[in-house]
N, C-alpha and C positions, 0 to 999 in steps of 0.2 A: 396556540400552536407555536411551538420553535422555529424560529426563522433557520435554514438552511447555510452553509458556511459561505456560497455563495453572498447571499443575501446578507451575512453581516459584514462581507467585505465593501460591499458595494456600499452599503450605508456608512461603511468607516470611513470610505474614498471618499461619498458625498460631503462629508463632515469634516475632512480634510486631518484624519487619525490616520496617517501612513504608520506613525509608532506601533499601531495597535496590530496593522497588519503585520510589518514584520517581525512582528514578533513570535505569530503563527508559522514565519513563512518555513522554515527547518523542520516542522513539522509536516505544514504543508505538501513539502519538497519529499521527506522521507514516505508519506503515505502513498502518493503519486508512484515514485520508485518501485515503490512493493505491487502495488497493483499491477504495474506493468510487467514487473519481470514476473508476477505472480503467473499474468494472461500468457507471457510468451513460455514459461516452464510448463504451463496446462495444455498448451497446444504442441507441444514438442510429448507429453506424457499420453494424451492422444494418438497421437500420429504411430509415436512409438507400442503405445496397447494394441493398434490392430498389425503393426507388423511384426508383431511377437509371436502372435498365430498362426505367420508363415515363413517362421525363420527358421533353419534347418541346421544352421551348427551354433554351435555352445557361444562361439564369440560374440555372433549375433544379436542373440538371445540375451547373455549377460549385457551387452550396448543397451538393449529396448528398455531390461528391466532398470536397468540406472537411472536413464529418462525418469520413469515413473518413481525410485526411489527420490529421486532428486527433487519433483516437485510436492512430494508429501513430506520431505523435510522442509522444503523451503515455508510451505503452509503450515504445519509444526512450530517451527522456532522463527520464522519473520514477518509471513502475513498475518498472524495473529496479532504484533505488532500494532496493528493496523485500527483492531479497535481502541486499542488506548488511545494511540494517533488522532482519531476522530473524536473523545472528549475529550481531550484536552483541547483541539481547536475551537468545538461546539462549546463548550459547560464552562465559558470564562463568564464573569457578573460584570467587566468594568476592564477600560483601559489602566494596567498594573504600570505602565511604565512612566507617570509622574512622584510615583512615590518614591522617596530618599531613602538611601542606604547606607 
């Protein structure tokens, strides 16, 4: 079973491979990111789908549907993102950052 990203952090901390963590950490950082603005654009696209139901003039209506245009693009073109993000954290063999360049 693959150890969890959690899990190989800790063991790089026990082992005293800070190298190895930050070298994930940009990574780290940008999946984090996404997931969050992902949750707070899902709940704003939410919110906005059931009051689109009782919205009664046009300006409304275009506000509600943008919400939800906004988070099918952000899930489109960023949180997608997200799975490369997580092999490239997970699917490394070895601390890369002894090697010479």
């Amino acid at each position: 079973r693959k150890k969890g990203y959690d899990q190989v952090l800790w063991t790089d901390a026990k082992e005293n491979k800070f190298d190895s963590i930050l070298h994930h950490a940009t990574a780290f950082l940008s999946f984090s990111g996404n997931l969050v603005v992902g949750w707070l654009l899902l709940e704003a696209a939410c919110e906005a789908s059931t009051l689109l139901k009782s919205a009664t003039n046009e300006e409304d209506k275009n506000y509600y549907q943008s919400k939800i245009v906004d988070f099918r693009f952000f899930v489109q073109q960023q949180l997608v993102k997200n799975v490369g993000l997580s092999h490239s954290m997970l699917n490394f063999e070895e601390d890369l950052s002894h090697l010479k360049l």
